[in-house]
C-alpha positions in Angstrom: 3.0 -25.5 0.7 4.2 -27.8 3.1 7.7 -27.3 5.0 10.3 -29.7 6.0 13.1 -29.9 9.0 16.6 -30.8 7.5 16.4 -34.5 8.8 13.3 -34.8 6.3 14.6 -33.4 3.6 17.8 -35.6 3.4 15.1 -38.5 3.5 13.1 -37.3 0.2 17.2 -36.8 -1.0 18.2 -40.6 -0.7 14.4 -41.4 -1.7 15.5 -40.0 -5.4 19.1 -41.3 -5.2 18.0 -45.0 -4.1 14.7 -45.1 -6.0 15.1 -43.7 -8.9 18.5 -43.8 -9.5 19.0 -39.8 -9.6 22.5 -39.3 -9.2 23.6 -37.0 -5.9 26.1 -35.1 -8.6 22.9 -34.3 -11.1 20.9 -32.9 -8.2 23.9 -30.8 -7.1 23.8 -29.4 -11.1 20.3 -29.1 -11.0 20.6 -26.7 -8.1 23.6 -25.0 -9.8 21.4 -24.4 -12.7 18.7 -23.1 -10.9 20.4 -20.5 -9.0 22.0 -19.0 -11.8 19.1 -19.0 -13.6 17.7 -17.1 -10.7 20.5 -15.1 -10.7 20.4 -14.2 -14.4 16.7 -12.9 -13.7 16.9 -11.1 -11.1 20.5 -9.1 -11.1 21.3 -9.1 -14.9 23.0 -7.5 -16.7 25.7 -8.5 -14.4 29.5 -8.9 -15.0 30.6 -11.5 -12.3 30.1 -14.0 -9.4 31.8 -14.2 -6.3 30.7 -17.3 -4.5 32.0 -18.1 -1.1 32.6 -22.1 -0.6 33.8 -24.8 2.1 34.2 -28.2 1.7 30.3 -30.2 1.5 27.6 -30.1 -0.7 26.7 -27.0 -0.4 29.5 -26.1 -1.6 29.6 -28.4 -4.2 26.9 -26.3 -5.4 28.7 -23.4 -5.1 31.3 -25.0 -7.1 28.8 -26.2 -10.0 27.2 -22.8 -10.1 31.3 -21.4 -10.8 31.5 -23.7 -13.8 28.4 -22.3 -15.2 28.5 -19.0 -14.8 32.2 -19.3 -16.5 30.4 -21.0 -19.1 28.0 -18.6 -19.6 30.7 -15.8 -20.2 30.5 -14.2 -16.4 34.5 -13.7 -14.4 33.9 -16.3 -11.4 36.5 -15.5 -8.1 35.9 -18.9 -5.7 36.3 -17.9 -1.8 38.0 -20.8 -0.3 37.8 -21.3 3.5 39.2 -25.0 3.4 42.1 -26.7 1.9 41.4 -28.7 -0.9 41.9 -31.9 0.3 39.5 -31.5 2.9 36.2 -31.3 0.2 34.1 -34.2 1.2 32.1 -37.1 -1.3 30.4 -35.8 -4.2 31.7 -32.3 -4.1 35.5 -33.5 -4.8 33.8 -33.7 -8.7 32.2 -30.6 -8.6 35.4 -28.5 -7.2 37.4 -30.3 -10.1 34.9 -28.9 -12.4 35.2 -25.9 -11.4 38.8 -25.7 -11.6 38.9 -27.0 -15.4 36.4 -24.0 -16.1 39.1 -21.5 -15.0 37.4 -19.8 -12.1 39.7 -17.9 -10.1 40.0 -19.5 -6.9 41.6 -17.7 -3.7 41.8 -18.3 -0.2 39.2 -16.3 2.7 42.9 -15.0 4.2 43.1 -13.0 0.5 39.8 -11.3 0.0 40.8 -8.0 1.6 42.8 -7.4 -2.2 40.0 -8.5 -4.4 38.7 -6.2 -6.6 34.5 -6.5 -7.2 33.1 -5.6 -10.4 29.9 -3.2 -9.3 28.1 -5.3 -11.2 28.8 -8.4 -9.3 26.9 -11.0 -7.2 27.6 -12.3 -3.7 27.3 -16.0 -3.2 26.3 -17.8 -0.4 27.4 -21.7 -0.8 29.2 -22.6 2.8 27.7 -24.8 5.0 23.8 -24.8 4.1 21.6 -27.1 6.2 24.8 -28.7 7.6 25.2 -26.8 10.2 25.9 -28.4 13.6 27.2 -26.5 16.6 29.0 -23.4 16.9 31.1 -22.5 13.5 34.4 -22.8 13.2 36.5 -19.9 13.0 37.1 -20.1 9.0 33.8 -20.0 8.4 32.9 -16.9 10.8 35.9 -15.0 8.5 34.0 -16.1 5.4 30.8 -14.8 6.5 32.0 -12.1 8.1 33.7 -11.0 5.0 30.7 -12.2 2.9 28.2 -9.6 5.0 30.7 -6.9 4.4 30.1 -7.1 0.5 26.8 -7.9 0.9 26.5 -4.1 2.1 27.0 -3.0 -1.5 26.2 -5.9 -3.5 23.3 -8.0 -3.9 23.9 -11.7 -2.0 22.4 -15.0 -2.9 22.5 -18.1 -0.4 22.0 -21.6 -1.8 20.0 -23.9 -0.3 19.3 -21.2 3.3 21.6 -18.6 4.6 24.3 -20.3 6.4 24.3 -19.9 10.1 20.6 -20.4 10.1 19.2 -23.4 11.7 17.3 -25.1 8.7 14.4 -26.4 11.3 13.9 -23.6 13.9 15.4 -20.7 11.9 18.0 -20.0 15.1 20.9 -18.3 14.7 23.7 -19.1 17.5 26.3 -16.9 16.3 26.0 -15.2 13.3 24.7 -15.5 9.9 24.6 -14.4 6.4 22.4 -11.8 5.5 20.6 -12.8 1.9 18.5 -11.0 -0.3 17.2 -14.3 -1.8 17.4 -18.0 -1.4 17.7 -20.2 -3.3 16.2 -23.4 -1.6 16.3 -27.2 -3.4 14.7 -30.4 -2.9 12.1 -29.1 -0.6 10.9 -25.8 1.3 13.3 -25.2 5.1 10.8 -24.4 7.8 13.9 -22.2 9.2 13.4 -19.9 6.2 9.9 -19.0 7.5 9.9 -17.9 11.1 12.7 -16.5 13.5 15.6 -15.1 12.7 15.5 -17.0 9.8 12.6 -15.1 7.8 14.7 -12.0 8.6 17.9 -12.9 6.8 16.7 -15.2 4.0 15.5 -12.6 2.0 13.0 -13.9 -1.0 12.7 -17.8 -0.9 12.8 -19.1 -4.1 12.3 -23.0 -4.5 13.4 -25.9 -7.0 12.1 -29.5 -6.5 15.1 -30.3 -8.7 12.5 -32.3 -10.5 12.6 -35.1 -7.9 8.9 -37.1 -8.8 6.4 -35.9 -6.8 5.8 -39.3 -5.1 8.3 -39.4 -3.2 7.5 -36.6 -0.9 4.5 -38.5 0.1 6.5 -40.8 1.4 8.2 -38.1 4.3 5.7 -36.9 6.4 5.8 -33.3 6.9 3.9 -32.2 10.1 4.8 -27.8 8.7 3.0 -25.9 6.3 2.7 -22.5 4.9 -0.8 -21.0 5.5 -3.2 -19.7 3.6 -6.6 -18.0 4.5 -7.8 -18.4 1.0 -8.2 -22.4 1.2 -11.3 -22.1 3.8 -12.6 -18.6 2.3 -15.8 -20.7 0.7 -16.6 -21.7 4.4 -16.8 -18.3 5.5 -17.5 -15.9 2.4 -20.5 -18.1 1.2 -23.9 -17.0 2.3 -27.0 -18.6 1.1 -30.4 -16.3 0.0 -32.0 -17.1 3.3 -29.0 -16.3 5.6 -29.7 -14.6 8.8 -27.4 -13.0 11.5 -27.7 -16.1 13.7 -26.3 -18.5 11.1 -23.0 -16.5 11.4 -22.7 -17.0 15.1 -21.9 -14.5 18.0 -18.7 -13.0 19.4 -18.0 -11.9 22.9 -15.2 -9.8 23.7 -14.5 -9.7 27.3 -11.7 -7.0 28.4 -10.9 -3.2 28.9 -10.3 -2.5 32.3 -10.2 1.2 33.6 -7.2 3.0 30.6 -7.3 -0.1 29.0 -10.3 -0.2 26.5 -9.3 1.0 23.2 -8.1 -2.6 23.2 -11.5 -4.5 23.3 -13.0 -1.7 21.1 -10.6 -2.8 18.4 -10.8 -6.9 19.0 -14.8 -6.4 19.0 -14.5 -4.1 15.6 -12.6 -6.7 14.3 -15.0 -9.5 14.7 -17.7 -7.4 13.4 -15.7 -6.6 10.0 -14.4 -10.1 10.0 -18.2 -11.2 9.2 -19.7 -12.5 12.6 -23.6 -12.2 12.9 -23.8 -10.6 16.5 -20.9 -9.2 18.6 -21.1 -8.1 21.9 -18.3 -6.3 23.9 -18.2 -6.5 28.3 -15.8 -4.2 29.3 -16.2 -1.0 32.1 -18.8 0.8 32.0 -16.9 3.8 31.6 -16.0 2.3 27.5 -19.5 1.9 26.3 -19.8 5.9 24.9 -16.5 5.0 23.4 -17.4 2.0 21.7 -21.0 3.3 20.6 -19.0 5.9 18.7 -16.5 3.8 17.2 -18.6 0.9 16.1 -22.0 0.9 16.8 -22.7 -2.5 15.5 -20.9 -3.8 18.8 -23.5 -4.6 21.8 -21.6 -2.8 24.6 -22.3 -3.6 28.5 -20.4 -2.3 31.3 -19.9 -4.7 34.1 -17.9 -3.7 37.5 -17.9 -7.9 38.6 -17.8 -11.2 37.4 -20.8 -11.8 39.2 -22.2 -9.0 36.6 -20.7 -10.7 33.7 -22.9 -14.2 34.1 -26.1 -13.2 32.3 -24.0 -11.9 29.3 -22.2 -15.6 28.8 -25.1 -17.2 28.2 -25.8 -16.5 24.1 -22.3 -16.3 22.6 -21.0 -19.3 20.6 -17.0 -17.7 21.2 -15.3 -15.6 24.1 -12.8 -14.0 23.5 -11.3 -12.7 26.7 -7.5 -10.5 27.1 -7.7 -8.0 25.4 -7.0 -4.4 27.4 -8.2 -7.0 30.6 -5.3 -5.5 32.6 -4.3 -8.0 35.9 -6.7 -6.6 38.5 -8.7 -8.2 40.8 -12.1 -7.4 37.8 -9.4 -8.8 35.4 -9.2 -12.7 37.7 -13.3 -12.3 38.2 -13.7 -12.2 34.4 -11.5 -14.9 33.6 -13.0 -17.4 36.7 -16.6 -16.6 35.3 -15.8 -17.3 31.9 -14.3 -20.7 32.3 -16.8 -21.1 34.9 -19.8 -21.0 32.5 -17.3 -22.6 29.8 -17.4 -25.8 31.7 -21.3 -25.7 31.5 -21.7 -24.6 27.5 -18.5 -25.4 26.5 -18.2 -22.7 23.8 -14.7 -21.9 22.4 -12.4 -19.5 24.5 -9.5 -17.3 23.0 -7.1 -16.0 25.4 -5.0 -13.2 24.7 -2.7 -10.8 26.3 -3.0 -10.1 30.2 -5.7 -13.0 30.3 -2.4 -15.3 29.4 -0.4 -13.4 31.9 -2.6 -14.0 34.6 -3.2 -17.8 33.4 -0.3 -19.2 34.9 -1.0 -17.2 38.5 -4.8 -18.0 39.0 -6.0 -20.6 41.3 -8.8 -21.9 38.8 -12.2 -22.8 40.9 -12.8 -25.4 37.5 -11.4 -26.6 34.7 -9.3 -25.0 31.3 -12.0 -24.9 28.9 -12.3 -28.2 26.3 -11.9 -26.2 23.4 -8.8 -23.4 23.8 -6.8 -21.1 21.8 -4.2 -19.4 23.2 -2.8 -16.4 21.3 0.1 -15.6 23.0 3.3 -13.0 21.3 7.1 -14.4 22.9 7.1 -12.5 26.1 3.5 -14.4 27.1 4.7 -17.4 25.7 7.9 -17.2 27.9 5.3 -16.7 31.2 3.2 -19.6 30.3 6.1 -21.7 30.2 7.7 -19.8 33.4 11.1 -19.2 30.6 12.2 -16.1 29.3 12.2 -14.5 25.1 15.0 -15.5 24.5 14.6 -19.3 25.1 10.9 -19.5 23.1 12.6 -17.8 20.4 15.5 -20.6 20.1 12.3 -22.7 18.3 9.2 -21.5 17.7 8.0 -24.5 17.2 9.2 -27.0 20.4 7.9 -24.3 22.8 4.5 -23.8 20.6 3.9 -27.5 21.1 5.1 -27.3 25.1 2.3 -24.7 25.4 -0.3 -26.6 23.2 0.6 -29.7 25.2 0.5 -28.2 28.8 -2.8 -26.3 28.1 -4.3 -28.8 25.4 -5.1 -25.8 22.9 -5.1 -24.4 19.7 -1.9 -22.1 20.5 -1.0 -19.1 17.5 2.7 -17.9 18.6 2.8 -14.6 17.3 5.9 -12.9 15.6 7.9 -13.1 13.0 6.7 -16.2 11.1 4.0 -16.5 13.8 3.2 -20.1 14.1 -0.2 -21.9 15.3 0.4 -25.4 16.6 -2.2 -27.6 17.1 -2.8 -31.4 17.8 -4.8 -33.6 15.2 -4.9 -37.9 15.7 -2.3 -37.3 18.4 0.0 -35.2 16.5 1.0 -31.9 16.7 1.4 -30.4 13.8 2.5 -26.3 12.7 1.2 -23.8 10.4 3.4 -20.9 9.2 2.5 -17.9 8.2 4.3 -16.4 5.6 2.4 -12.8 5.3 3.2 -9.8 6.9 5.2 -6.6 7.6 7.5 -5.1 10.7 4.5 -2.1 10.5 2.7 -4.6 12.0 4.6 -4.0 15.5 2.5 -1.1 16.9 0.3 -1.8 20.0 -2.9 -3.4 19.4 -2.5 -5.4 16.4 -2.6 -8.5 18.6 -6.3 -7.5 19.2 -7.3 -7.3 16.1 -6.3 -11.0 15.2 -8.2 -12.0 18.4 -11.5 -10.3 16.9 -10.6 -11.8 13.3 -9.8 -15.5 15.0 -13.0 -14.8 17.2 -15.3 -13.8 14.1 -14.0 -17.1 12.4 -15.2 -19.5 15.0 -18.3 -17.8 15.2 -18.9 -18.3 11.5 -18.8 -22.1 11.8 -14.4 -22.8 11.7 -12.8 -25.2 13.8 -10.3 -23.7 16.1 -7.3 -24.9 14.0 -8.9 -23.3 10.7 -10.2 -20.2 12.3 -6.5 -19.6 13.7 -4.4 -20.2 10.8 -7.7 -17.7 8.2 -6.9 -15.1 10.8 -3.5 -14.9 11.0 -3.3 -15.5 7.4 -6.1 -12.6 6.5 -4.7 -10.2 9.5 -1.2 -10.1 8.0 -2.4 -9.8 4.3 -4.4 -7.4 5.0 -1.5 -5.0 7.3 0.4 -5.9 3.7 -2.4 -4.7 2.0 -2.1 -1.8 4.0 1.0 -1.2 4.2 1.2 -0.9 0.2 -1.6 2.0 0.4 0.0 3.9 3.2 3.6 2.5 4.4 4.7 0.7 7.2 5.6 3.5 9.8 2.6 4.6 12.0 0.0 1.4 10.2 -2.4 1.1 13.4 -4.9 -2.0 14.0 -7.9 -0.1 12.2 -5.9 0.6 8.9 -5.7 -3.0 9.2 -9.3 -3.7 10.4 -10.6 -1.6 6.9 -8.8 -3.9 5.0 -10.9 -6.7 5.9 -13.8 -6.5 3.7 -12.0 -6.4 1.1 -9.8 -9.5 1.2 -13.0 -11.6 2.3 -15.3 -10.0 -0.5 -16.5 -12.9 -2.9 -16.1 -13.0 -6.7 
């Protein structure tokens, strides 16, 4: 499912005005009909609508949707938080639509005496993808006052939740807080990651039947993910398969207290499907990791110089995990990009290995092939910033880190986002799965093993990134659903594995 910025979907817009002669006023009823239909599904029986409006076009949807709803026998109260004469273009029709139906109208300054029928809806139709800048003050009341029946009654916003940044899912102020969207013409990339995922509730889309054509035309450089589209390259084993064919792991980390962490990446690759996996780590793991999966070749090493001879077979490292920022910690990470150089197998980096990326003074080069898995707070050392600035848009400071380390880079999160670079441009895969039980230590290591395992079975960086972040987060759903979200660790999610990958 591909995703579009705003600027991209106005394009695909004039494309069905100018060539084919679709009217701006018929889209704007085909979204009206839409969301009530939506509406009508999901909230029914229901007495009434109260849909909060400006003055553009997503009001004029807002408007539209009144007319129908009073058409269709529900009461209809329009929140106004302009004059009249201020409603722009096409939406001057649709607001004298609406006033023929007999919607009640009243002004933002009245709402504190309306009345709500407890079987009412809460409409969001005020500024949409419009946005630019900080809001005005009207439209902070009407949200505001929008939120506060939204705390009882269900809300709807057409189009995305207004306050949210349609292409990065920012919010600079404040926002409306949806249960669903309602989203038209084609799919917001701010619905999917940020703050944005958060408040947007259910996304549900229309294409308002604009001919499919025409969005070949708009290059979109954002998609949804989904592990399932490369699940032949990894699930499909032929009669004669051996454990070589399926590639070999290495997970290099846990440093003294710190190696429940590799145990876990290591597990992960090994349940993920990889043919051989091997785990350096102290030397003080390896009973712990013979217990817990015994399928893992273990080695304690106490130096990089002791780490060499166990470089030499794997087809991916995977190095960060419970690594810690020691002086062993900088030895492992200079050996492996030492011998990377030489073999040039793929390298992950996670956690403290990207904490201690931006401080070492590397005796050789980044490896050629590099994926970088870093949650915000490494993103924002990477790029020497802090959260809150990554967070702004996930995806510019994805492709700064992709760019200034030429790697495969998964920004983890809410709406975590893998950016990589193919014929010179980047391009961003969202992923759509996954549940706030997710944020417990060492779920980060798991997706390293399941990323690892990937590569090893024969994916390209960009494919084995976007599987594993896809299949990690279904499967903590899948979880989740058997157990609940509060205290899901990494191995309820690592169990969960096999059975998403099994074939039919």
């Amino acid at each position: 499912m591909k995703l579009y910025t705003a600027k991209e979907t106005k394009k695909i817009d004039n494309l069905a005005i100018k060539e084919k002669e679709i009217s701006g006023y018929s889209l704007m009823q085909r979204a009206a009909e839409f969301a009530l239909d939506v509406i009508l599904k999901e909230f029914g029986p229901l007495e009434e609508l109260v849909i909060f409006c400006a003055k553009g076009k997503n009001s004029g949807d807002g408007f539209l949707l009144g007319s129908l709803a009073k058409e269709f026998g529900l009461n209809v109260t329009i929140v106004t938080c302009c004059p009249s004469k201020e409603i722009k273009g096409v939406s001057i029709k649709a607001f004298k639509e609406m006033k023929a139906s007999k919607a009640k109208i009243i002004s933002i300054n009245s709402i504190g005496k309306l009345k709500v029928s407890r079987k009412a809806v809460i409409v969001d139709a005020l500024i949409g993808t419009g946005i630019k800048g900080n809001l005005r003050k009207n439209i902070k009341d009407s949200i505001l006052a929008l939120n506060r029946l939204g705390t009882k009654l269900p809300v709807v916003s057409l189009d995305i939740a207004s306050g949210v940044n349609p292409d990065t899912g920012e919010v600079e102020d404040i926002c409306v807080y949806a249960d669903i969207t309602t989203t038209f013409v084609a799919q917001k990339r701010g619905c999917f990651t940020s703050i944005g995922k958060k408040v947007s509730g259910e996304v549900m889309y229309s294409d308002l039947e604009i001919p499919k054509q025409l969005f070949s035309k708009v290059t979109s450089t954002s998609s949804i993910i989904n592990f399932e589209e490369n699940l032949d390259k990894v699930v499909y084993r032929e009669q004669d398969a051996h454990k070589g064919n399926f590639g070999h792991v290495l997970v290099v980390g846990g440093d003294r207290g710190l190696g429940g962490a590799g145990l876990m990446a290591s597990k992960a690759a090994v349940y993920s499907g990889a043919g051989l996996t091997s785990l350096v780590t102290r030397p003080e793991h390896v009973n712990a990791s013979l217990v817990s999966c015994p399928e893992v070749m273990v080695k304690g090493v106490n130096s990089g110089q002791d780490l060499e001879e166990h470089l030499i077979k794997p087809t991916v490292i995977a190095i960060g995990p419970g690594l810690g920022r020691t002086a062993w910690s900088e030895q492992m990470i200079q050996r492996v990009f030492w011998e990377a150089e030489k073999r040039d197998f793929v390298v992950i980096m996670d956690a403290d290995a990207l904490n201690l990326l931006p401080k070492l003074k590397l005796s050789s080069k980044l490896p050629r092939r590099l994926v970088l898995t870093p949650h915000p707070g490494e993103a924002a050392t990477l790029l020497n910033t802090n959260v809150e600035t990554i967070e702004s848009d996930r995806f510019a400071y994805s492709a700064k880190i992709q760019k200034k380390f030429n790697a495969t880079v998964v920004l983890k999160g809410s709406g975590t986002v893998i950016c990589h670079k193919k014929n010179g441009i980047q391009q961003w895969g969202v992923c759509n799965a996954g549940n706030p039980g997710m944020a417990s230590g060492g779920m980060g290591d798991v997706l390293t093993g399941i990323i690892a395992g990937m590569i090893a079975q024969g994916l390209t960086p960009k494919e084995a990134c976007e599987v594993g972040v896809d299949l990690h987060a279904k499967a903590a759903d899948q979880a989740s659903f058997d157990l609940g979200e509060v205290g899901l660790t990494p191995s309820d999610v690592i169990e969960e594995l096999r059975y998403l990958l099994k074939y039919d």
